[in-house]
N, CA, C and O atoms as CSV, one atom per row, in Angstrom:
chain,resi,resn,atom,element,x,y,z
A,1,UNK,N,N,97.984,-80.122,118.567
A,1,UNK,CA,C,98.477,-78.826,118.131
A,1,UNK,C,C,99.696,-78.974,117.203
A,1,UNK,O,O,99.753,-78.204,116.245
A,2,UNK,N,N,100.584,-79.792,117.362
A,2,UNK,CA,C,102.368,-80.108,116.654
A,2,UNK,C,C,101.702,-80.351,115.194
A,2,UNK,O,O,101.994,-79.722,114.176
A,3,UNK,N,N,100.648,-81.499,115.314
A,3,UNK,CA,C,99.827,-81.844,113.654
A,3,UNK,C,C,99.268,-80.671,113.003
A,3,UNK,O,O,99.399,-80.571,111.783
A,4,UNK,N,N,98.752,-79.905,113.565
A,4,UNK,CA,C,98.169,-78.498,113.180
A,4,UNK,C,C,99.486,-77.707,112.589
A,4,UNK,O,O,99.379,-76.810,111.753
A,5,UNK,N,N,100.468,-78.056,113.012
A,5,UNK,CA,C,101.616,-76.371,112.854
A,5,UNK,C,C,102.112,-77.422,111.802
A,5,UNK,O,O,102.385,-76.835,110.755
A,6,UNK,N,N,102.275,-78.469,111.738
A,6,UNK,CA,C,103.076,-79.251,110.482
A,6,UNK,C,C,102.409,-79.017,108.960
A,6,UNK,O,O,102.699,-78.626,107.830
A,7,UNK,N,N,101.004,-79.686,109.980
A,7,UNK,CA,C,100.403,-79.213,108.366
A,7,UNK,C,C,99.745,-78.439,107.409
A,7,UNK,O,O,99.234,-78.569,106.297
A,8,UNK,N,N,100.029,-77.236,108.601
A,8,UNK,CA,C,99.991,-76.091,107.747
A,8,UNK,C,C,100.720,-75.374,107.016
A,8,UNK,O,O,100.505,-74.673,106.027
A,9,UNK,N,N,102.500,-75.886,108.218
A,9,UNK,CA,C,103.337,-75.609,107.730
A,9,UNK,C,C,103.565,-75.569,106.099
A,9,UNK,O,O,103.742,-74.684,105.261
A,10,UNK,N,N,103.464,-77.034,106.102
A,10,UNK,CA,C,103.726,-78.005,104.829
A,10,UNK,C,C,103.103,-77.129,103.833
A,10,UNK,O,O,103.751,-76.528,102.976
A,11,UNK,N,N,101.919,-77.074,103.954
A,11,UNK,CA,C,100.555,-76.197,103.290
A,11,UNK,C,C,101.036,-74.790,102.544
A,11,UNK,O,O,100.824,-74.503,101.366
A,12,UNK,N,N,101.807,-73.907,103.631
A,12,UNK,CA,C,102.387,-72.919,103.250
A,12,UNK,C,C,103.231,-72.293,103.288
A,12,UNK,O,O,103.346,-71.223,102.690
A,13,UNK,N,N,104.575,-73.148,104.487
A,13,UNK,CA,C,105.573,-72.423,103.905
A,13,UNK,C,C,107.033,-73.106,102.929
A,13,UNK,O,O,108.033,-72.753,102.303
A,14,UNK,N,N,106.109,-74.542,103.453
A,14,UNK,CA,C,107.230,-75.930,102.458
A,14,UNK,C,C,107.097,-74.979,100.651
A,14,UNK,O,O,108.062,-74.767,99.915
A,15,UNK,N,N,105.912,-74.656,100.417
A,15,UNK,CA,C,105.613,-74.546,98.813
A,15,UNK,C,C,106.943,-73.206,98.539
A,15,UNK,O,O,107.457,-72.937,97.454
A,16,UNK,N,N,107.285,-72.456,100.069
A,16,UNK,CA,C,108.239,-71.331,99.389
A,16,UNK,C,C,109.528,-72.118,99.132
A,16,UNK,O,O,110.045,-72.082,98.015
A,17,UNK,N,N,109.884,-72.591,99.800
A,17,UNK,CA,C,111.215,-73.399,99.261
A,17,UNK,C,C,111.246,-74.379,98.223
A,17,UNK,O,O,112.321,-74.552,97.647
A,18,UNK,N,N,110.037,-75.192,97.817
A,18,UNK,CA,C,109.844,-75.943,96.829
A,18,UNK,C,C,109.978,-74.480,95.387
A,18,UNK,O,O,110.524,-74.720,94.311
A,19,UNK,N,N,109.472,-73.326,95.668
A,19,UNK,CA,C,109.529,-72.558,94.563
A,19,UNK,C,C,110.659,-72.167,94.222
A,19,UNK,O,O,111.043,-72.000,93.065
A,20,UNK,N,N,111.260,-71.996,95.203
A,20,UNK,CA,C,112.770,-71.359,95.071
A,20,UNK,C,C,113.648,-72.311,94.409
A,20,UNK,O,O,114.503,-71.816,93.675
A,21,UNK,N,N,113.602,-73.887,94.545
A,21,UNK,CA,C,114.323,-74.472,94.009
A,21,UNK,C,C,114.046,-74.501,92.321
A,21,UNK,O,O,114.859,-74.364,91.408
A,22,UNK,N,N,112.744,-74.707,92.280
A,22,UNK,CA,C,112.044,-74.782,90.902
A,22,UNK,C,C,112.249,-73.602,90.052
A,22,UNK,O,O,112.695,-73.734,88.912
A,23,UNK,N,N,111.893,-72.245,90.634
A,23,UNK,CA,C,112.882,-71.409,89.766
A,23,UNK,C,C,112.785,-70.485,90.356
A,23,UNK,O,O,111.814,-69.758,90.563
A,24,UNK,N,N,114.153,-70.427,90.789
A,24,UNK,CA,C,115.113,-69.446,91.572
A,24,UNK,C,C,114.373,-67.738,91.071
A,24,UNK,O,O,113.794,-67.121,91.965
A,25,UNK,N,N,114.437,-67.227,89.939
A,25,UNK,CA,C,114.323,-65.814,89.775
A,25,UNK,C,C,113.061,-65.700,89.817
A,25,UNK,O,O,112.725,-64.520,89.919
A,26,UNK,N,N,112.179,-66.449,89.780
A,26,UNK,CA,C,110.723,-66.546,89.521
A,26,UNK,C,C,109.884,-67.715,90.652
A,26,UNK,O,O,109.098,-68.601,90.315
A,27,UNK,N,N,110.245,-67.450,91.744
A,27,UNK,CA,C,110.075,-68.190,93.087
A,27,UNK,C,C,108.567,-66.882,93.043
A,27,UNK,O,O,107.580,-67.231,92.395
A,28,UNK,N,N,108.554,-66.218,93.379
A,28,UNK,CA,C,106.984,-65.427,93.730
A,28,UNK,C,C,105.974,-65.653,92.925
A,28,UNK,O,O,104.781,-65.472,93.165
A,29,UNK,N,N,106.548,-66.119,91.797
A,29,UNK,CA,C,105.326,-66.373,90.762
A,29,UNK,C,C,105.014,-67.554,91.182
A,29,UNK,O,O,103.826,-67.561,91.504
A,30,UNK,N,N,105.585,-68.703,91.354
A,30,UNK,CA,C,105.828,-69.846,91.416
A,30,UNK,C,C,104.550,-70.289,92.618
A,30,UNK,O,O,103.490,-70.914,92.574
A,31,UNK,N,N,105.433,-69.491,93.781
A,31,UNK,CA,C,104.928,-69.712,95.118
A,31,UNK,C,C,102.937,-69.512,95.057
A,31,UNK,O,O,102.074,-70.038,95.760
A,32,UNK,N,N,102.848,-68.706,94.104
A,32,UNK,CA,C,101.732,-68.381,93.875
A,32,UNK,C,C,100.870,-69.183,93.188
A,32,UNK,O,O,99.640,-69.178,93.182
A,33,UNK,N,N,101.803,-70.009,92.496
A,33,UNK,CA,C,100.794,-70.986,91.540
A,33,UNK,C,C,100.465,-72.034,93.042
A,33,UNK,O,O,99.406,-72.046,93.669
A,34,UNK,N,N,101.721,-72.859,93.351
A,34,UNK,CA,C,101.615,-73.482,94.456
A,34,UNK,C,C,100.231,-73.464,95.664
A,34,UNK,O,O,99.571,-74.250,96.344
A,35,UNK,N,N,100.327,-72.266,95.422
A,35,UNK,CA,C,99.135,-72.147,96.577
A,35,UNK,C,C,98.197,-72.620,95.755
A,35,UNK,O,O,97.729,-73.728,96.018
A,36,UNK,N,N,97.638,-71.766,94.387
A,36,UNK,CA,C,96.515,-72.640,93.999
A,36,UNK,C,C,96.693,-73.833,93.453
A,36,UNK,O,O,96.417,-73.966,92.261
A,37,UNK,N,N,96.988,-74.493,93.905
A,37,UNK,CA,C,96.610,-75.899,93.921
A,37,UNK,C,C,95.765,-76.168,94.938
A,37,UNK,O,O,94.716,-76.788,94.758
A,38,UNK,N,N,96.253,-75.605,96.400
A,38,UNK,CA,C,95.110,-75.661,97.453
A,38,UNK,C,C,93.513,-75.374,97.074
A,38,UNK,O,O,92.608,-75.401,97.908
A,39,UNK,N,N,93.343,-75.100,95.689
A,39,UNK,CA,C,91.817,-74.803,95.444
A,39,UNK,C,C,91.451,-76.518,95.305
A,39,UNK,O,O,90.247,-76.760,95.228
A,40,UNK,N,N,92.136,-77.386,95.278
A,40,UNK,CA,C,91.874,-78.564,95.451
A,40,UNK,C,C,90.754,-79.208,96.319
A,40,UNK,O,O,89.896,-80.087,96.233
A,41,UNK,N,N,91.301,-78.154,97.334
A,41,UNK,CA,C,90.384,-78.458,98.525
A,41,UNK,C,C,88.983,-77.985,98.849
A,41,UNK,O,O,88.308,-77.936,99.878
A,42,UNK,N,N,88.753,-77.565,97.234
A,42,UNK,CA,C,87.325,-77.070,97.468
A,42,UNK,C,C,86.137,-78.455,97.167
A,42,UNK,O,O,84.941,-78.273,96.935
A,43,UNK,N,N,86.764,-79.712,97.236
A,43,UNK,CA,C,86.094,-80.650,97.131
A,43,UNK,C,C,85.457,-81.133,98.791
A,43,UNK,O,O,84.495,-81.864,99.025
A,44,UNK,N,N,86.361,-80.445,99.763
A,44,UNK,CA,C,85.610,-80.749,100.927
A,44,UNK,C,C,84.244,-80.059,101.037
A,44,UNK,O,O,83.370,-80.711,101.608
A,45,UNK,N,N,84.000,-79.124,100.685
A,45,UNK,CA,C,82.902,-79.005,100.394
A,45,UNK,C,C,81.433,-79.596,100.095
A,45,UNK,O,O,80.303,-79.112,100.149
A,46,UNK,N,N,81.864,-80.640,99.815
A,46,UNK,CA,C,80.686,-81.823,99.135
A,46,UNK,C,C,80.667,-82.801,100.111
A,46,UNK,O,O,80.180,-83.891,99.808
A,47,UNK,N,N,81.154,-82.602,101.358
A,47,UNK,CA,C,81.272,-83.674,102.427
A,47,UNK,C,C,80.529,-83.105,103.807
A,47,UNK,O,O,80.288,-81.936,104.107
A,48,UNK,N,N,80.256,-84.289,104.520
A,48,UNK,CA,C,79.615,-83.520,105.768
A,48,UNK,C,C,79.705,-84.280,106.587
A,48,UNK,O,O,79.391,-85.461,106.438
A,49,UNK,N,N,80.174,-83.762,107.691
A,49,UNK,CA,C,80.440,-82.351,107.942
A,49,UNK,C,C,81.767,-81.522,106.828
A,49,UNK,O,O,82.565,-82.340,106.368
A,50,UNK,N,N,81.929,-80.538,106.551
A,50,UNK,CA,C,82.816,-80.369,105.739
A,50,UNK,C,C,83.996,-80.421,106.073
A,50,UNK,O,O,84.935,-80.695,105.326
A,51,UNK,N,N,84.063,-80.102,107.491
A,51,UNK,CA,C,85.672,-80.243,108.424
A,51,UNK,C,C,85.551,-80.973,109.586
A,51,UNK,O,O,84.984,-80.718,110.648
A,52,UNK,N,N,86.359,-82.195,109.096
A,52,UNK,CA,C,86.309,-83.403,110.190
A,52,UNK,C,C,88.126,-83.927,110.859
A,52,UNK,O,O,88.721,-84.916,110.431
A,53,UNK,N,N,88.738,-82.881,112.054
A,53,UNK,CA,C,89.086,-83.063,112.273
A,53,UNK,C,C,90.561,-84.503,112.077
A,53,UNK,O,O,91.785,-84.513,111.945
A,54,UNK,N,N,89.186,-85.734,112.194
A,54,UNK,CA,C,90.181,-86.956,112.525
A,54,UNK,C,C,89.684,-87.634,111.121
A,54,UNK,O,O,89.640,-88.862,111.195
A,55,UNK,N,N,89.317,-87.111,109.910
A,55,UNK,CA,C,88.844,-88.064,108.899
A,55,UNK,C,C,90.117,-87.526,108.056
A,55,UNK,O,O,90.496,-86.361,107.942
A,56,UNK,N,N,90.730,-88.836,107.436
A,56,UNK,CA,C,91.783,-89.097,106.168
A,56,UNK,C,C,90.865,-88.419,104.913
A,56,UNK,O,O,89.829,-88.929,104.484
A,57,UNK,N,N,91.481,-87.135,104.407
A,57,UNK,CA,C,91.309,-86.397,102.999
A,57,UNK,C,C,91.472,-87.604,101.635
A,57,UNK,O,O,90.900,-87.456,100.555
A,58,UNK,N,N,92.370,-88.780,101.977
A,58,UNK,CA,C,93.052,-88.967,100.563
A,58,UNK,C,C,92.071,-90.304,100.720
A,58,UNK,O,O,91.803,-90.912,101.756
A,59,UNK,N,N,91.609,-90.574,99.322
A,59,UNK,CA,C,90.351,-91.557,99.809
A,59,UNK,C,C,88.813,-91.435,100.141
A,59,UNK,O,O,87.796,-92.126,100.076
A,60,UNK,N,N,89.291,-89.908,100.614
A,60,UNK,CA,C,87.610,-89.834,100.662
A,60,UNK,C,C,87.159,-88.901,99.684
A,60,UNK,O,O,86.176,-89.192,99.004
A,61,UNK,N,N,87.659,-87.985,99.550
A,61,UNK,CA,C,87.213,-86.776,99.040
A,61,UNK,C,C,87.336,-86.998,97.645
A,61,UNK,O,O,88.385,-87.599,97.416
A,62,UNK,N,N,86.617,-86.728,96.524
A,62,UNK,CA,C,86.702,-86.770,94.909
A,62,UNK,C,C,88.325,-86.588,94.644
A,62,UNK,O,O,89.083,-87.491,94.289
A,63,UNK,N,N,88.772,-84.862,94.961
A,63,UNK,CA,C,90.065,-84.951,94.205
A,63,UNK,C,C,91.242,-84.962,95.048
A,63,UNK,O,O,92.170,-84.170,94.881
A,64,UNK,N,N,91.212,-86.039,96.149
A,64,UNK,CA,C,92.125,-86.405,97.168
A,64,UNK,C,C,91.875,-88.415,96.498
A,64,UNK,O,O,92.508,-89.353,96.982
A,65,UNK,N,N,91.033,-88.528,95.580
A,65,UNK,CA,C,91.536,-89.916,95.389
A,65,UNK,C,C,92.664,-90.145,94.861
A,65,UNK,O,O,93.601,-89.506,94.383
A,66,UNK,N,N,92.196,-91.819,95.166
A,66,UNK,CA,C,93.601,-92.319,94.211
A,66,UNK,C,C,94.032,-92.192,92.745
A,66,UNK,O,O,95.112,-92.018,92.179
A,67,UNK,N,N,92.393,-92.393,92.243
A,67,UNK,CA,C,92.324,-92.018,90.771
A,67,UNK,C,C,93.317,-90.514,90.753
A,67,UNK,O,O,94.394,-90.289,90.201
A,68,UNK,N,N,92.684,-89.889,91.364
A,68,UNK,CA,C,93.237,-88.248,90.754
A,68,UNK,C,C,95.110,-88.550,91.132
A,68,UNK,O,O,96.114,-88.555,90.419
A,69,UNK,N,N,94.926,-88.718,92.247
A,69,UNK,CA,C,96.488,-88.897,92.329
A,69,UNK,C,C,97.224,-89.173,91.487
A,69,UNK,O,O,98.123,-88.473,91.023
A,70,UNK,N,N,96.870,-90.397,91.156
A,70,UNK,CA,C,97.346,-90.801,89.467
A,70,UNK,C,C,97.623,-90.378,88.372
A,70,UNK,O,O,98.553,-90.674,87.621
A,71,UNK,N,N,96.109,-89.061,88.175
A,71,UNK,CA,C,96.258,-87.828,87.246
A,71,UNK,C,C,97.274,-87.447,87.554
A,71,UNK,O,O,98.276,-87.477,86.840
A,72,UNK,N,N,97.189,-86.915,88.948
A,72,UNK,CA,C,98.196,-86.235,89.096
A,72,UNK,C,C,99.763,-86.090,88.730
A,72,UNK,O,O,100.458,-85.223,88.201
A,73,UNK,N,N,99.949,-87.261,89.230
A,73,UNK,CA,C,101.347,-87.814,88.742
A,73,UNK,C,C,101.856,-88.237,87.029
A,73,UNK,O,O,102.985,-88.464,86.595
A,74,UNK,N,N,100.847,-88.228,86.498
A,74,UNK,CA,C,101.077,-88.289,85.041
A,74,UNK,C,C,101.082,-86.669,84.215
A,74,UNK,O,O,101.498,-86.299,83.117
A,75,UNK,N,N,100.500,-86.072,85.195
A,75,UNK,CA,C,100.685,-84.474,84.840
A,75,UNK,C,C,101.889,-83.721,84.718
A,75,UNK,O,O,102.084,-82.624,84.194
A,76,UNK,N,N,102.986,-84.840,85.538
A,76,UNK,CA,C,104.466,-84.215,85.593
A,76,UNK,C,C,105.074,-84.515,85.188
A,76,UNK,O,O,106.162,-84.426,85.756
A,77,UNK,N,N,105.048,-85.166,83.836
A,77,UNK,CA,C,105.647,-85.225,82.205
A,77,UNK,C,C,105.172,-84.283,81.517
A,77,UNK,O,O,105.966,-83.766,80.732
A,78,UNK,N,N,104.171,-83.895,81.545
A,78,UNK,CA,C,104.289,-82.650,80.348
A,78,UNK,C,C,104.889,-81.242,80.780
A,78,UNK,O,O,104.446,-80.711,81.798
A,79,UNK,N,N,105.858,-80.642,80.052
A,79,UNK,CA,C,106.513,-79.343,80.566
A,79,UNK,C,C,105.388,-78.204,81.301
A,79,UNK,O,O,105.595,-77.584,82.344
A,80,UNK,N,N,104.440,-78.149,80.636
A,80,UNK,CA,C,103.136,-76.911,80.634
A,80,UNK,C,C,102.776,-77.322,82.104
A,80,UNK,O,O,102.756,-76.469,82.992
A,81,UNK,N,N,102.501,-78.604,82.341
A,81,UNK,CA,C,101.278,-79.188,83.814
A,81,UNK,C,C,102.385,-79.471,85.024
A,81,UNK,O,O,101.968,-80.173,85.946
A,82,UNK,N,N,103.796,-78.979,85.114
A,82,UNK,CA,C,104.572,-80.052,85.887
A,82,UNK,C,C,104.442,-79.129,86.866
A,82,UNK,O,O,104.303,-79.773,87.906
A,83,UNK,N,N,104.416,-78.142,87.067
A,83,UNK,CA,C,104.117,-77.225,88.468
A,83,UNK,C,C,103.091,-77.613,88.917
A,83,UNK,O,O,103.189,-78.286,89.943
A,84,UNK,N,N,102.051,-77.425,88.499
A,84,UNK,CA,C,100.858,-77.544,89.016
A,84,UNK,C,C,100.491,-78.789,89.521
A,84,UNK,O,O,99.584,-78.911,90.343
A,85,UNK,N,N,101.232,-79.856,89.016
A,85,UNK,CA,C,101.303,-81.464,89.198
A,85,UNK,C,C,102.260,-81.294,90.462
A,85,UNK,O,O,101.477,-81.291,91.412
A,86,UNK,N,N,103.216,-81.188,90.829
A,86,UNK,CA,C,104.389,-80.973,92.006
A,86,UNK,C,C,103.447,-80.244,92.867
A,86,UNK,O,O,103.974,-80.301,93.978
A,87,UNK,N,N,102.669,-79.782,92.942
A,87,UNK,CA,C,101.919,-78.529,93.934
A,87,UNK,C,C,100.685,-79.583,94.447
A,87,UNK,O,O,100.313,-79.737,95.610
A,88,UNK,N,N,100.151,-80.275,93.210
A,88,UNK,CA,C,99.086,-80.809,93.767
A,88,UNK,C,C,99.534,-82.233,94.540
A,88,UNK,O,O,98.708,-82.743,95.297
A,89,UNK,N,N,100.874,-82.891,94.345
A,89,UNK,CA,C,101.121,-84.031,94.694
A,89,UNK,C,C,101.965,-83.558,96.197
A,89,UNK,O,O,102.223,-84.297,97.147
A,90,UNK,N,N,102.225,-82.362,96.076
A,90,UNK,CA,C,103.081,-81.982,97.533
A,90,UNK,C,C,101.198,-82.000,98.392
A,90,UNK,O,O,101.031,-82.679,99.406
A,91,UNK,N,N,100.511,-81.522,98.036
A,91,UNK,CA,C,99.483,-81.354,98.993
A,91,UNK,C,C,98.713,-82.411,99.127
A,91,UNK,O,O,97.753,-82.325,99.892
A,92,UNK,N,N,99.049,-84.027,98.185
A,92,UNK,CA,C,98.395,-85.112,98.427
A,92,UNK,C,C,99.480,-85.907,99.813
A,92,UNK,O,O,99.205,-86.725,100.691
A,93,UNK,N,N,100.679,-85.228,99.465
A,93,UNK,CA,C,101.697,-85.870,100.744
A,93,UNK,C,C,101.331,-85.429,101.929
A,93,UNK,O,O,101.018,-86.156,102.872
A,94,UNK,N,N,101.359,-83.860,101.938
A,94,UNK,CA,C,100.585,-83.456,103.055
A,94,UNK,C,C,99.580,-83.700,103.765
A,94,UNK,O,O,99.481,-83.387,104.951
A,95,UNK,N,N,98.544,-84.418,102.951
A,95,UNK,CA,C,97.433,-84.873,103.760
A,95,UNK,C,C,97.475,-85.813,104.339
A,95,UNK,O,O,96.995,-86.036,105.450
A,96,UNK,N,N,98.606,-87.131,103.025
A,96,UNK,CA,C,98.309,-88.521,103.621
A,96,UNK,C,C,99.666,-87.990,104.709
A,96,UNK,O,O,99.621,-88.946,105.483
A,97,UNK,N,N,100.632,-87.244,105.164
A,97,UNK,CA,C,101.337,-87.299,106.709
A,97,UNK,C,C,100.280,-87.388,107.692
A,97,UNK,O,O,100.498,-88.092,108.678
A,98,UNK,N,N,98.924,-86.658,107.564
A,98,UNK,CA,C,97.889,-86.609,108.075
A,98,UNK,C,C,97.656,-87.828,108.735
A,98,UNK,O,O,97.824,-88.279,109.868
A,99,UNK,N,N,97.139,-88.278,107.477
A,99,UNK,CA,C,96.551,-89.484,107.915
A,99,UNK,C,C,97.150,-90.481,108.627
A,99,UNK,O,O,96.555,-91.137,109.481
A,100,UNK,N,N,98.822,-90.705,108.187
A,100,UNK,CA,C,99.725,-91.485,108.463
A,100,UNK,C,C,99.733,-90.906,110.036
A,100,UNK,O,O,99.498,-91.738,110.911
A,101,UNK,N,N,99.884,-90.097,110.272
A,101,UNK,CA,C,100.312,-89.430,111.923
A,101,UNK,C,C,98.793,-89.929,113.017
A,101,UNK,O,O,98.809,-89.965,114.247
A,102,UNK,N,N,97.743,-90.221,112.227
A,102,UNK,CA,C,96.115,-90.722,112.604
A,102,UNK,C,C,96.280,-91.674,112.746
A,102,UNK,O,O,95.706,-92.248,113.672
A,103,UNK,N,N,97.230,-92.409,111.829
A,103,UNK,CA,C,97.104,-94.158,112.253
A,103,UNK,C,C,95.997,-94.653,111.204
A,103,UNK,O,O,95.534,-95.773,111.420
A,104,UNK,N,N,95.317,-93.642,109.615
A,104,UNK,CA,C,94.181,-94.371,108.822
A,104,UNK,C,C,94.557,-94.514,107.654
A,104,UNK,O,O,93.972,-94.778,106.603
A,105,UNK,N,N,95.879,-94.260,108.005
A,105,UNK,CA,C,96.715,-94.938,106.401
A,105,UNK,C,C,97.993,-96.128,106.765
A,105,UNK,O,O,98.624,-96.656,105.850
């Protein structure tokens, strides 16, 4: 249950304070992009079962690899992609705590 409230936490209410720092007058807009990044996770979808409890996201799933990660992180040099890059790399941390707290990372 503690893994459940963390990482949902993380999921949704870490992204309000990550917005607020990123920009203070424009934290609601922000917070909003943040979330979609979680459309990320429409790659579980292509897996089966689609929700597996005790299986590590980062590694398995298309855009939980390493490759993308990588994208990812090169996305936060350009001014235009750096939110959306910070949103998607906060939710690659989030998963691998996951995994790390599983013992499959």
């Amino acid at each position: 249950m503690i893994p459940f409230l963390i990482h949902y936490s993380l999921h949704f209410i870490a992204p309000v304070g990550i917005a607020y720092l990123y920009r203070p007058k424009a934290w609601k807009n922000t917070y909003f992009v943040l979330l979609g990044t979680m459309l990320v996770d429409l790659d579980h979808l292509f897996a089966s079962p689609i929700f597996d409890p005790d299986r590590c996201s980062i590694g398995f799933h298309p855009l939980h690899s390493y490759y993308a990660i990588l994208v990812y992180f090169f996305l936060l040099f350009p001014k235009r992609s750096r939110l959306i890059a910070i949103g998607l790399l906060f939710h690659m941390f989030t998963d691998g705590l996951d995994c790390w707290l599983q013992g499959t990372i």
